[in-house]
C-alpha positions in Angstrom: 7.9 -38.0 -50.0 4.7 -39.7 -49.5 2.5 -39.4 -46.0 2.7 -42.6 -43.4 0.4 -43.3 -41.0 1.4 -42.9 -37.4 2.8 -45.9 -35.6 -1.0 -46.0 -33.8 -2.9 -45.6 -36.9 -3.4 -41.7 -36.1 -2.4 -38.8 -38.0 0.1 -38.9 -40.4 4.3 -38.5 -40.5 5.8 -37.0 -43.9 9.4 -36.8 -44.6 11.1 -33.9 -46.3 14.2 -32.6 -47.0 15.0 -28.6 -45.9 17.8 -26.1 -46.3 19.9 -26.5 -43.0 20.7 -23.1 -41.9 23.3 -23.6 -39.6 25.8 -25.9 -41.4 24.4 -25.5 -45.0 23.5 -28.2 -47.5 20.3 -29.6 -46.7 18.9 -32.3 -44.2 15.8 -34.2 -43.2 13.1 -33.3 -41.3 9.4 -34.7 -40.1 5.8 -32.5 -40.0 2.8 -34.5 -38.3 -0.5 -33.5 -38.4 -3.7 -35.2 -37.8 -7.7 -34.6 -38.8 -9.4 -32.1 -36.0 -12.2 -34.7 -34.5 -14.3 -32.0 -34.7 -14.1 -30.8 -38.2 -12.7 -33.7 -40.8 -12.4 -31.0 -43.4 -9.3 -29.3 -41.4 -5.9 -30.8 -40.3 -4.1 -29.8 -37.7 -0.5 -29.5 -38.1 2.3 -30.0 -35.4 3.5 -25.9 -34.9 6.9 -27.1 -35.5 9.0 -29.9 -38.0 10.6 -32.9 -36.0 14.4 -33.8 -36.7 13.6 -37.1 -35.2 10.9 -39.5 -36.0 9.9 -40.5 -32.7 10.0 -37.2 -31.5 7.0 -36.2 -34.2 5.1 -39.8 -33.2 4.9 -38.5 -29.8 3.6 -35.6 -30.2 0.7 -37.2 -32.5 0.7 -39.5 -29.7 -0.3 -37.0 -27.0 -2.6 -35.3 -29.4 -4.4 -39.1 -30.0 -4.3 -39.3 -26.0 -6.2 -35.9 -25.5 -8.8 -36.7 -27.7 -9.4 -40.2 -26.5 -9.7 -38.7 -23.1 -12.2 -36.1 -24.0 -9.6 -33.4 -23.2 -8.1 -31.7 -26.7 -8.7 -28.4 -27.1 -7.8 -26.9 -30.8 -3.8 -26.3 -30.5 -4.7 -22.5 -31.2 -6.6 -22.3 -28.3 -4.0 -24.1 -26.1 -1.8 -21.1 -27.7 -3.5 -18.8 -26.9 -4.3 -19.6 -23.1 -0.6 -20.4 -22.7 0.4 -17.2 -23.8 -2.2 -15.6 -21.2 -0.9 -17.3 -18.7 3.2 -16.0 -19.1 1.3 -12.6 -19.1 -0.5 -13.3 -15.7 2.3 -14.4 -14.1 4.9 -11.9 -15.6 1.9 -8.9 -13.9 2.1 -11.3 -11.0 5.9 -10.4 -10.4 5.8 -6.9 -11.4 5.1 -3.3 -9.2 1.2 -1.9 -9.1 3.1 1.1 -10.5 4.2 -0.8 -13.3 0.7 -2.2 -13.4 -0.9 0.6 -12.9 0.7 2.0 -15.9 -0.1 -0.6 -18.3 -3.5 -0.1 -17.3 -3.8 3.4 -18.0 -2.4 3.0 -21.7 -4.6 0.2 -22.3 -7.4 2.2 -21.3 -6.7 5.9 -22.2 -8.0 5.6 -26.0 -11.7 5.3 -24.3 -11.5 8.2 -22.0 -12.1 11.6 -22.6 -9.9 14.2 -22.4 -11.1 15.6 -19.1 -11.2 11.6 -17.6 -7.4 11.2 -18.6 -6.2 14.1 -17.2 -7.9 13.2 -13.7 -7.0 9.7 -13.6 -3.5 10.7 -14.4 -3.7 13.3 -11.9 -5.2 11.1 -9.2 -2.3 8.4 -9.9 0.5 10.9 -9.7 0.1 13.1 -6.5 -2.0 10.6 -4.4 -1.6 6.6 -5.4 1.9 6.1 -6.4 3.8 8.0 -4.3 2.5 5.0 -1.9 2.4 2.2 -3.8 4.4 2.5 -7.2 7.5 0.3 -5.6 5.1 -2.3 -3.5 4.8 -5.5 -5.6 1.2 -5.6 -6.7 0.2 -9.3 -5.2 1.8 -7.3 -1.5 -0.6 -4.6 -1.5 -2.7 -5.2 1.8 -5.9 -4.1 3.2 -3.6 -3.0 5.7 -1.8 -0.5 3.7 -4.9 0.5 1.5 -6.0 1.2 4.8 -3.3 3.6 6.0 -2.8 5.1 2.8 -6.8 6.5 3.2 -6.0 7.8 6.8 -3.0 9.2 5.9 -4.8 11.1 3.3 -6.9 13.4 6.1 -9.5 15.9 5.5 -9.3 16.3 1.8 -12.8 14.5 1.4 -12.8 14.8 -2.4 -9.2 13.6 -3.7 -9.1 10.9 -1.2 -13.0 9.7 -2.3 -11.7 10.0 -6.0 -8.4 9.0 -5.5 -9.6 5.5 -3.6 -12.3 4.7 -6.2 -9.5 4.8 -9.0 -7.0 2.4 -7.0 -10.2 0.1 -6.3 -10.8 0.0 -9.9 -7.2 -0.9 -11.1 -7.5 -3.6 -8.7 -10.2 -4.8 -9.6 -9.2 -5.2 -13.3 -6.2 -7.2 -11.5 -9.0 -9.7 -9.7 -11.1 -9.7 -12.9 -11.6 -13.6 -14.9 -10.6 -15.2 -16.8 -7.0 -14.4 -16.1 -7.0 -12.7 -12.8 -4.0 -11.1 -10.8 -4.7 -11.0 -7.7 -7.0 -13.4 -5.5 -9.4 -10.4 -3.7 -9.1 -7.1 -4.1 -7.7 -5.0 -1.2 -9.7 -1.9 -0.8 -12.1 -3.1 1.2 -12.8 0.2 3.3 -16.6 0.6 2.6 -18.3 4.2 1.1 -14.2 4.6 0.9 -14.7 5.9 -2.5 -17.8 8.7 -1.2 -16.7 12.4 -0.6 -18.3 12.7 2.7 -16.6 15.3 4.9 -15.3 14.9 8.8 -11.9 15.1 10.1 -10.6 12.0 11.8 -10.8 12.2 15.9 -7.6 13.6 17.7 -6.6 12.5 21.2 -5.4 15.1 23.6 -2.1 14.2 25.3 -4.3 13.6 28.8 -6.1 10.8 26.4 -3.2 9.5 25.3 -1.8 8.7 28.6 -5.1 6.8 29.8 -5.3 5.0 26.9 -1.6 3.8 27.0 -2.3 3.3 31.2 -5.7 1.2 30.2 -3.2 -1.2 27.8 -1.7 -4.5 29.0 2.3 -3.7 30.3 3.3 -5.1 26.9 1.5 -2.9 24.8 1.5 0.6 26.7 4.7 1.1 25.2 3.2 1.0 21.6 0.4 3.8 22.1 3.0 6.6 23.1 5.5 5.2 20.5 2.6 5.9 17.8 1.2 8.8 19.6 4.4 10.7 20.5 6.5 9.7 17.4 4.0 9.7 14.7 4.1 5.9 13.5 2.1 3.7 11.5 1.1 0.6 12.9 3.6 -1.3 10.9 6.4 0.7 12.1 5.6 0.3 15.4 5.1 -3.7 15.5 9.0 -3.7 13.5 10.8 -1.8 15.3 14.0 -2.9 17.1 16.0 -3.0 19.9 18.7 -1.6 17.7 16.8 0.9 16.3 17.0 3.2 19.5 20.0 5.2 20.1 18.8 6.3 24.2 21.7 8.8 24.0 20.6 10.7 21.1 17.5 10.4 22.1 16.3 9.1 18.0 15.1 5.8 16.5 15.9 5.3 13.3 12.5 3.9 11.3 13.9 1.8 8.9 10.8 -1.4 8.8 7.8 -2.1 8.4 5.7 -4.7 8.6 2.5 -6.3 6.9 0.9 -9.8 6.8 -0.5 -11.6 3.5 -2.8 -14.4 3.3 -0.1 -15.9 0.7 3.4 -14.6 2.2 2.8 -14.1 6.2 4.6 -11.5 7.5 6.9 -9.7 5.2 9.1 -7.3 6.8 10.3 -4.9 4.3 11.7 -1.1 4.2 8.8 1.7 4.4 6.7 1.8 1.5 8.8 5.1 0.3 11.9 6.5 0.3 10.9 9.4 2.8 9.7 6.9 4.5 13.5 5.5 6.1 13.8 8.2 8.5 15.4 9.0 11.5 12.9 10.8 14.3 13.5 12.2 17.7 12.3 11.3 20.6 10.7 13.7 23.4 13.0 13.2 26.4 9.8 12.1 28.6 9.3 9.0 26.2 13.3 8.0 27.7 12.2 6.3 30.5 9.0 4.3 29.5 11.2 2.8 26.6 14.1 1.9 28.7 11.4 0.4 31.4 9.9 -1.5 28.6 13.3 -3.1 27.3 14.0 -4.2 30.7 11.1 -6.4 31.2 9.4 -6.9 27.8 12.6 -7.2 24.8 15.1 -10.2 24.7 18.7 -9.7 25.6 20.0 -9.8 21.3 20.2 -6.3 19.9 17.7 -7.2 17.2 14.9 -8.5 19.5 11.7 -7.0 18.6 10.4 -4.2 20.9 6.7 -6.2 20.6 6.4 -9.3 20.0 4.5 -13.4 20.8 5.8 -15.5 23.3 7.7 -17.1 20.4 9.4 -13.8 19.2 7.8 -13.5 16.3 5.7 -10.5 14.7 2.6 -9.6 16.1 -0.6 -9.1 13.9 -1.9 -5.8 13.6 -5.2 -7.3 15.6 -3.0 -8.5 18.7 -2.3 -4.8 19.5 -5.6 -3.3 18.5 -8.3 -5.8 20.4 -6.8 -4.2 23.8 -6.6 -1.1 22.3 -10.5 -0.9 21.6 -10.9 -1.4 24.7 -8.6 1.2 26.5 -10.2 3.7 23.7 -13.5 3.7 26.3 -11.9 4.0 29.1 -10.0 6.9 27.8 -13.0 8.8 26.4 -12.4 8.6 23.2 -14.7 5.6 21.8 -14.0 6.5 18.0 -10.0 6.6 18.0 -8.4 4.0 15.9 -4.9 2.9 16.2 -4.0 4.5 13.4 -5.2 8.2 14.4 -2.2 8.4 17.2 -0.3 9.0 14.0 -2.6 11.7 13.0 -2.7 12.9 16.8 0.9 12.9 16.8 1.2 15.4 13.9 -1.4 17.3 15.3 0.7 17.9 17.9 3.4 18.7 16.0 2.0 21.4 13.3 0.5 22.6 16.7 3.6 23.2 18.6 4.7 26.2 16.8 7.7 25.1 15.7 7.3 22.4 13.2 7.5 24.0 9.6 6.2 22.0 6.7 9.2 20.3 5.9 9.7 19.2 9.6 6.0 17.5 9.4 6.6 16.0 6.3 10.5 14.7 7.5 8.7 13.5 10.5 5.7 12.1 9.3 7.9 9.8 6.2 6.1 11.5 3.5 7.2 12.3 -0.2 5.5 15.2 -0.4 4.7 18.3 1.5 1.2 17.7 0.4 0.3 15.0 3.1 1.7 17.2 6.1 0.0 19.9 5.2 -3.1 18.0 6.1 -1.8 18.4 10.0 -1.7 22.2 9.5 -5.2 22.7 10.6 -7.1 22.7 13.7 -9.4 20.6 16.4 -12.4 21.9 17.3 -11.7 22.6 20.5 -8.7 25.2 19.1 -11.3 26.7 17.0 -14.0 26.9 19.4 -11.3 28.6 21.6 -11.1 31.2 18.6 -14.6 31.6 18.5 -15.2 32.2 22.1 -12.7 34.9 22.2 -13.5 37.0 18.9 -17.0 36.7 20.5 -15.8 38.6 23.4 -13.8 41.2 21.4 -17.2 41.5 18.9 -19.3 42.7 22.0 -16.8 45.0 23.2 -16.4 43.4 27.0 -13.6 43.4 29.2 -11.4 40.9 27.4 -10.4 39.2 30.6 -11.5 35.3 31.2 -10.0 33.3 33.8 -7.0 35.6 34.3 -6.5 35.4 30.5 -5.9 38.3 28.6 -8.1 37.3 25.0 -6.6 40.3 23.3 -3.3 38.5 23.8 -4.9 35.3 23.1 -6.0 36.9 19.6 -2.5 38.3 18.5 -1.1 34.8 19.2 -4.4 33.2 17.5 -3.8 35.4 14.4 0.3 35.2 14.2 -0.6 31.2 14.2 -3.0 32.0 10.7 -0.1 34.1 9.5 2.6 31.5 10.1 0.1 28.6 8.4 -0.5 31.0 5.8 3.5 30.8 4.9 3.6 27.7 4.9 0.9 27.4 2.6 2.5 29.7 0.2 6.0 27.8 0.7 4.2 24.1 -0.1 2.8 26.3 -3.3 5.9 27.4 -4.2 7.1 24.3 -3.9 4.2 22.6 -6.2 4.8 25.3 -9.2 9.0 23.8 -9.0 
């Protein structure tokens, strides 16, 4: 049939008939298409046939309309772009493991051998173990932030390991069809291999700094000290979470603020992480205390909180707290190293095996405890001093203190590390 103009003088309408698929027979159908302003020697064609004929003069219509306006883009182009934005929004919705995943097969055809294996390396014992389940536009500095402190003294992994999450993330921020608004790792050098151990507060410390804290927040040091928590944990936790009798809380939030969703409260970023953990029978009284003047009457009041009840921001607890840090000695302490202190303590006691810390501390793997399985300096200056004195062949007496002793239980502590090396080994090769 032969071409008509559009109803405005614009394009064109043709009428044809078409096998119909469905019923059978045949029936009519229109195609539009109009000259691209651009190029007079190619017409653009509607992507689709019209059953109706207004519904194909409307869309010559809105093409007309777009040009006319200074607006029209070449329909491929509009494809094109449409289709990259489903995609942006689909890898807006999904995990950073998922992400993280499409990332690497996108990439691993450029690498060498030697790269891939690292990268896949890095990703599997140090970055998703964290973050594989958190929703990529909900990773926080926050949690970046943790997840680096929680890594300890292993200078090398955790430089490597950080600069490999900082550049997934920032393909996620990267125009023209970015992810994510900012990138999260913000912890600067965070991806250099410099050395140091984080500072550890000795329990003396940790009872100025939680008497140097307003009444509301005392509460909170010990909690993070004494029961290992993240700063997440601790700023969650509930009323109801406390069984006094038992003498365990039961860590089953945590929670982190966005610039685009406010607080979220959500379960610990891992499985391991839902744990139960006992208390020290000392702690029994400064919680009840606290209840009684600072927590509402309902059984899911928050244990810290605003005036209003609601969560507090991880800077509401540690403005006081850089503060009390002087006070206490300790002018380098963070928040989040009473959580290393605490499993310090704990690896330190003796008792605490491995799989204790790692239970404790809400960890996957026995990997990240063992990084509490060393010692301060002042433990190995103590070790120092006193093979000094057995070296020179003196009296091994000091302050009433027999060192010989002191080295038998010094050298039964290596042996039991030792095992538990060789168990977390063990462990690895299964």
């Amino acid at each position: 049939m032969a071409k008509t103009k559009g109803a405005s003088g614009f394009g064109w309408l043709r009428k044809a008939q078409v096998k119909d698929r469905i019923n059978g027979g045949k029936r009519w159908v229109y195609y539009a298409s109009y000259l691209n302003p651009f190029d007079k020697e190619e017409r653009i064609k509607a992507p689709h046939a019209f059953d109706y004929k207004m519904d194909a003069r409307q869309w010559l219509d809105a093409e007309h309309k777009l040009i006319s306006s200074g607006q029209w883009t070449h329909p491929n182009v509009r494809a094109k772009a449409a289709l990259e934005e489903r995609e942006v929004e689909r890898s807006r919705k999904m995990t950073f493991g998922d992400y993280a995943e499409r990332w690497f097969e996108r990439n691993v055809n450029r690498w060498k051998p030697r790269t891939e294996q690292t990268y896949r390396q890095l990703l599997d014992t140090y970055i998703l173990p964290t973050f594989c389940e958190t929703p990529l536009n909900e990773v926080s500095v926050d949690d970046v932030g943790e997840w680096y402190d929680d890594m300890g003294n292993t200078p090398s992994a955790r430089g490597n390991a950080y600069g490999l999450l900082k550049q997934i993330l920032d393909v996620a921020c990267t125009p023209p069809n970015p992810v994510l608004t900012y990138n999260p790792c913000q912890i600067k050098g965070g991806a250099k291999h410099a050395g140091g151990e984080r500072p550890v507060a000795t329990p003396e410390q940790v009872a100025k700094l939680a008497d140097a804290m307003p009444g509301k927040y005392r509460l909170a040091v010990l909690l993070a000290a004494w029961l290992s928590l993240r700063s997440g944990e601790v700023r969650a936790l509930r009323k109801s979470d406390f069984g006094l009798k038992k003498r365990t809380v039961h860590i089953q939030h945590n929670v982190t603020y966005t610039k685009q969703h406010g607080f979220v409260e959500s379960t610990p970023k891992t499985a391991a992480g839902n744990r139960v953990v006992a208390i020290p029978s000392a702690l029994i009284p400064e919680i009840q205390e606290h209840m009684k003047r600072h927590v509402g009457k309902d059984k899911d009041a928050l244990l810290f909180c605003t005036s209003t009840g609601n969560y507090l921001h991880q800077s509401e607890i540690e403005k006081p707290f850089i503060e009390a840090r002087k006070q206490a000695g300790c002018p380098e302490l963070r928040f989040h190293d009473l959580r290393h202190t605490g499993n310090t303590f704990a690896i330190q006691t003796g008792v605490a095996t491995v799989a204790d810390l790692q239970k404790r501390g809400g960890w996957t793997t026995p990997t990240m405890a063992l990084h509490y399985a060393h010692s301060t300096l002042d433990r190995q200056q103590q070790i120092a001093d006193a093979l000094d004195k057995v070296m020179r062949g003196e009296n091994p007496k000091q302050d009433g203190e027999d060192l010989t002793s002191m080295v038998k239980q010094l050298l039964e502590e290596n042996r039991r590390l030792s095992e538990q090396l060789a168990e977390l080994g063990a462990e690895k090769k299964e």
